[in-house]
Backbone as ProteinMPNN parsed JSONL, in Angstrom:
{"seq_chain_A": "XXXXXXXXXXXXXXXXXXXXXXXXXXXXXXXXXXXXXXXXXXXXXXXXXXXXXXXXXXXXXXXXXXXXXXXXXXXXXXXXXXXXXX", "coords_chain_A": {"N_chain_A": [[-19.847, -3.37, 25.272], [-18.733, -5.661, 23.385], [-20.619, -5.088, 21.502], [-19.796, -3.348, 20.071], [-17.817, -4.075, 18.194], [-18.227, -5.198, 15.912], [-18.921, -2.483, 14.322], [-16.546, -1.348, 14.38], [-14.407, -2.343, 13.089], [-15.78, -2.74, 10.597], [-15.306, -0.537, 9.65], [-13.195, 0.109, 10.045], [-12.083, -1.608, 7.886], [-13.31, 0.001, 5.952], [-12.214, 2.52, 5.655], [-9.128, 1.318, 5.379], [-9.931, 0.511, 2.927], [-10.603, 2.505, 1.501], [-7.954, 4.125, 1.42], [-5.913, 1.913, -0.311], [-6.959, 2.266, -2.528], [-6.464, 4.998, -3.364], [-3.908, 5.15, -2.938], [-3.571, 3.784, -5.483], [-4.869, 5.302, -7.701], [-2.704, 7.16, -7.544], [-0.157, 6.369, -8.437], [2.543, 4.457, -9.465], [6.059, 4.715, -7.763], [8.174, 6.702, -9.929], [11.214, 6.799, -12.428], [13.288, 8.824, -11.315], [14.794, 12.688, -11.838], [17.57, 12.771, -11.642], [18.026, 9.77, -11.848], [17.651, 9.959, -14.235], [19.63, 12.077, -15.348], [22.054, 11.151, -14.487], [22.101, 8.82, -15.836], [22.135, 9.616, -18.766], [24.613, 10.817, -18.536], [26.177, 8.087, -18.047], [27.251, 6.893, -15.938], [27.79, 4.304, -14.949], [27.443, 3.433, -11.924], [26.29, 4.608, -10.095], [23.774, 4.974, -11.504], [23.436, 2.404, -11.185], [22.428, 2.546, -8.42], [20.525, 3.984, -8.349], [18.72, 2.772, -9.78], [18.207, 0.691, -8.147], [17.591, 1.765, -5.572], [14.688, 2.478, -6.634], [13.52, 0.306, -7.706], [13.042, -1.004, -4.779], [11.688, 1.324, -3.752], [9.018, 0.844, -5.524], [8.398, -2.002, -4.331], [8.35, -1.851, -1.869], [5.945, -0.057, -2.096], [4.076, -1.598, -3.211], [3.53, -4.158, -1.896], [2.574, -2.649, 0.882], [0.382, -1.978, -0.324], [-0.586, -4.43, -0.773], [-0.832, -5.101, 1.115], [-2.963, -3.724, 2.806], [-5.115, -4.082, 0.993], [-5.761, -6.858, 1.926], [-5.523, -6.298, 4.275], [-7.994, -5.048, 4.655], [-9.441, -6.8, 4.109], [-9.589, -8.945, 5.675], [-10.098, -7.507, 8.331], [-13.184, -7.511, 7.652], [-14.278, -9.801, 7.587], [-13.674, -10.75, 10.247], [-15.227, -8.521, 10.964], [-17.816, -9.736, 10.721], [-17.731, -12.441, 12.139], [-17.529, -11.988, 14.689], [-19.868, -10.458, 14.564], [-22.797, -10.78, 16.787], [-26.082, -12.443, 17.184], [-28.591, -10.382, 19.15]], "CA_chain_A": [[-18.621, -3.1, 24.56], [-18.985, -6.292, 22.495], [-21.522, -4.713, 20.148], [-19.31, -1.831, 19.255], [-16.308, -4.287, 17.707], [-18.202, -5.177, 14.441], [-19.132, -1.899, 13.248], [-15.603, -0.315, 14.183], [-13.626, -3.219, 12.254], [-16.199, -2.776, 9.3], [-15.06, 1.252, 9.543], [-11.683, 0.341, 9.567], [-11.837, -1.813, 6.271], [-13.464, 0.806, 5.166], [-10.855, 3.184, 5.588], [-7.857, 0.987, 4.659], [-9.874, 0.129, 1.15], [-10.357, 3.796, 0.691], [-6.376, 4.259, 1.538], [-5.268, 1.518, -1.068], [-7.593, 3.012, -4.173], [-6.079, 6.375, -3.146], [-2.872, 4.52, -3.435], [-3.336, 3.074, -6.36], [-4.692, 6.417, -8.136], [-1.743, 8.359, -7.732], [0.404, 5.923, -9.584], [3.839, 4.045, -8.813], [7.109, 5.747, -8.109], [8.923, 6.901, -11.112], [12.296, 7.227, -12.304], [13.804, 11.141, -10.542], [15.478, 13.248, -12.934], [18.151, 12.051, -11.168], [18.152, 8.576, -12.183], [18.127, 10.196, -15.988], [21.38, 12.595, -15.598], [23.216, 10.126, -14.449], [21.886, 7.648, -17.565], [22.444, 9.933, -19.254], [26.074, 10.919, -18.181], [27.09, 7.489, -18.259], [27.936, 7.069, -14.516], [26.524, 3.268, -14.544], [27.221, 2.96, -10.463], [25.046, 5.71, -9.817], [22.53, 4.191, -11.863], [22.676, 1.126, -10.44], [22.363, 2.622, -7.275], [19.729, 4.56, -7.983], [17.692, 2.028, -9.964], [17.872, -0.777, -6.815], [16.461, 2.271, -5.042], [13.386, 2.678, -7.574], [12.605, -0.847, -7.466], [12.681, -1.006, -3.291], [10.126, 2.013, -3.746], [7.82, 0.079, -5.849], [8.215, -3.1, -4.22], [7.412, -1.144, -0.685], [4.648, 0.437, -2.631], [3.095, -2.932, -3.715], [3.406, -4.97, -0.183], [1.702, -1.956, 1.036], [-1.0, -2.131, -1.501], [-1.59, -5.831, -0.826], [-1.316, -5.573, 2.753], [-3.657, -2.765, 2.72], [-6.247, -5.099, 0.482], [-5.75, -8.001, 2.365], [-6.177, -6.246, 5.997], [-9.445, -4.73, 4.665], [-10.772, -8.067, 3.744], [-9.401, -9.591, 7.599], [-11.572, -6.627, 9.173], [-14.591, -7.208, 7.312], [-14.212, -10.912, 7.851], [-13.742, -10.378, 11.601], [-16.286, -8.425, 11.63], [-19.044, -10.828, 10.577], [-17.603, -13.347, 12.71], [-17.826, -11.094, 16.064], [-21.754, -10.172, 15.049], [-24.119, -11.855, 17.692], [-27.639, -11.893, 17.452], [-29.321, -9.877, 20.266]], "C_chain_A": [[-18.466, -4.034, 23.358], [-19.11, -5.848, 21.025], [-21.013, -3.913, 19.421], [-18.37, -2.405, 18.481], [-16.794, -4.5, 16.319], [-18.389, -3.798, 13.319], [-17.747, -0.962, 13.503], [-14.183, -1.328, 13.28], [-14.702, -2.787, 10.768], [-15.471, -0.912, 8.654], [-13.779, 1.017, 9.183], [-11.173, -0.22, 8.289], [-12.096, -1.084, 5.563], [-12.051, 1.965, 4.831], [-9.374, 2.721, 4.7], [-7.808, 0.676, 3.06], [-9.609, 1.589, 0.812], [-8.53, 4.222, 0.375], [-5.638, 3.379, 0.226], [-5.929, 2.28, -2.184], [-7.043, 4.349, -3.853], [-4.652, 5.932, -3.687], [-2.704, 4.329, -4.929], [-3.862, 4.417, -8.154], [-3.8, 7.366, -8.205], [-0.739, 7.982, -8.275], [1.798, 5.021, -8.786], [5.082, 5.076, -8.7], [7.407, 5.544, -9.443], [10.511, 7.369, -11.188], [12.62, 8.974, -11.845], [14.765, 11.327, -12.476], [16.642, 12.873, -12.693], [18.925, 10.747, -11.722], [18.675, 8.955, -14.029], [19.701, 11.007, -16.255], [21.87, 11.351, -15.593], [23.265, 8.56, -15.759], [22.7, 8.765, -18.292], [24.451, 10.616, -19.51], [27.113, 9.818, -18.63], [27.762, 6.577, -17.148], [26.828, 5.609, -14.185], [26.86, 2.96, -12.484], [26.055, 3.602, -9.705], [23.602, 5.105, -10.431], [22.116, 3.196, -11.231], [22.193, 1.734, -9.096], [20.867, 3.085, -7.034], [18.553, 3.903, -8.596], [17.339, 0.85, -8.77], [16.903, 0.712, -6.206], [15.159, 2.329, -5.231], [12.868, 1.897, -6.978], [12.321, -0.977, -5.816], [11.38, 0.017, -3.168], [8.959, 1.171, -3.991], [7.937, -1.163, -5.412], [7.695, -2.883, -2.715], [5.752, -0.684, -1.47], [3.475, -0.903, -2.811], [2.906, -3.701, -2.594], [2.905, -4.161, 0.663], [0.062, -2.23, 0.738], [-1.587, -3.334, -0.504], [-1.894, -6.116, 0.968], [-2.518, -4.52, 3.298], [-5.256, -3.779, 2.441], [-6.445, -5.883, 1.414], [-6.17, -7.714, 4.347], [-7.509, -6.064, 6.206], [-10.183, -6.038, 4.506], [-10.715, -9.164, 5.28], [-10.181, -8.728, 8.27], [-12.781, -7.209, 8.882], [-14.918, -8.646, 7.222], [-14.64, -11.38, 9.317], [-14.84, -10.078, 12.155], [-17.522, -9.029, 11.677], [-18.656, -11.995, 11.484], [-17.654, -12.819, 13.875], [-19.327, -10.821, 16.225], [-22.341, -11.36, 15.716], [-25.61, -11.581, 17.434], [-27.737, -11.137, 18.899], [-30.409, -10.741, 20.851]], "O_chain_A": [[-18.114, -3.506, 22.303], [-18.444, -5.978, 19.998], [-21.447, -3.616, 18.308], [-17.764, -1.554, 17.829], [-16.046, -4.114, 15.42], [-18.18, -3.803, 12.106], [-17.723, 0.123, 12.922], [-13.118, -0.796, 12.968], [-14.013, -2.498, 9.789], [-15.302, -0.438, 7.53], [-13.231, 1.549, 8.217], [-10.241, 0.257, 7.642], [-11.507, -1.047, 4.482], [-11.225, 2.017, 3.92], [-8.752, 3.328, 3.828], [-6.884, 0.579, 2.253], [-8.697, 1.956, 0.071], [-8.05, 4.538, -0.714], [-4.767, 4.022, -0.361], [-5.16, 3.029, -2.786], [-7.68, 5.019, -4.666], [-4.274, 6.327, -4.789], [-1.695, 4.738, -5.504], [-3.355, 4.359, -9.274], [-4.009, 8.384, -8.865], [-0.06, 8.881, -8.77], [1.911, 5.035, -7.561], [5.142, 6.09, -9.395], [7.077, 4.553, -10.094], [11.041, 8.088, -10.341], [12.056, 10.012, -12.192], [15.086, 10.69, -13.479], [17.115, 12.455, -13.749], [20.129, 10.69, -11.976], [19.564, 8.492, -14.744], [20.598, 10.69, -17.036], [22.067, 10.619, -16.562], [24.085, 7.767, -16.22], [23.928, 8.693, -18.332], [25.152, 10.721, -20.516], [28.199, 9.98, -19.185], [28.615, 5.72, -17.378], [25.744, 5.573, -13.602], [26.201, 2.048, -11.984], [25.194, 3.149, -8.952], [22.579, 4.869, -9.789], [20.994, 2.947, -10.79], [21.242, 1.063, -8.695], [20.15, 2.816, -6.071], [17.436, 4.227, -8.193], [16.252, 0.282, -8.661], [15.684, 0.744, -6.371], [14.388, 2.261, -4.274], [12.062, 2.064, -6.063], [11.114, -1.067, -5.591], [10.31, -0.304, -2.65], [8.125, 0.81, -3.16], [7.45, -1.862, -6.3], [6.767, -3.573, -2.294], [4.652, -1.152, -1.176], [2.28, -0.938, -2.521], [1.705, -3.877, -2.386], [2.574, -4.83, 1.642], [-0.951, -2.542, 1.365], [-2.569, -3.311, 0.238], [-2.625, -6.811, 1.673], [-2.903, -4.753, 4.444], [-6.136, -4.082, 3.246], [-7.53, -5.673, 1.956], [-6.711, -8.393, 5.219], [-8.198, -6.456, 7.148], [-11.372, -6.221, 4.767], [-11.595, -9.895, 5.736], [-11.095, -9.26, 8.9], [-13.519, -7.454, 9.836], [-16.019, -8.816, 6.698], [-15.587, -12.117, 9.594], [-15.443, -10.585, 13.101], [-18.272, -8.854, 12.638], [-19.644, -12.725, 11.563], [-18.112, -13.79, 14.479], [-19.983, -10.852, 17.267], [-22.375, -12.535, 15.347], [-26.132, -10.469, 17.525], [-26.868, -11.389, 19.735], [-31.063, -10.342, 21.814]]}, "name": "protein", "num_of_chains": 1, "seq": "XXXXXXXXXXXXXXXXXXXXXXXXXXXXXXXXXXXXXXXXXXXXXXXXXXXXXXXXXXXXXXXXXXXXXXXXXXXXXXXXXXXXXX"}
């Protein structure tokens, strides 16, 4: 059972890198149309309301990201430290 933990931690960095570059290709949130009526209207509570939302998106989005990066590089860390010789 041992032998099986480095190459299913190296699988799973794999995975979570592929998951952040997938991430990171499709872009950050963006303001909604939403966010623009109401600029545009005038209606600054609404705005504010709906810009704190934005930023909580992209600030989830990014602590994602890095925890994403940062788990793949703890797997693939792991897993070199679990390989035994035979």
């Amino acid at each position: 059972m041992h032998h099986l933990l480095p190459p299913l931690f190296l699988v799973l960095a794999l995975a979570m890198a592929i998951a952040a570059f997938a991430m990171l290709a499709v872009g950050p949130p963006e303001p909604s149309v939403e966010l623009h009526r109401v600029t545009a209207a005038g209606d600054e509570t609404a705005r504010d309301a709906l810009e704190a939302d934005l930023e909580r998106q992209q600030l989830k989005r990014n602590l994602l990201l890095t925890c994403l990066f940062v788990g793949s590089g703890v797997m693939i860390a792991t897993a070199f430290v679990t390989m035994r010789p035979r």
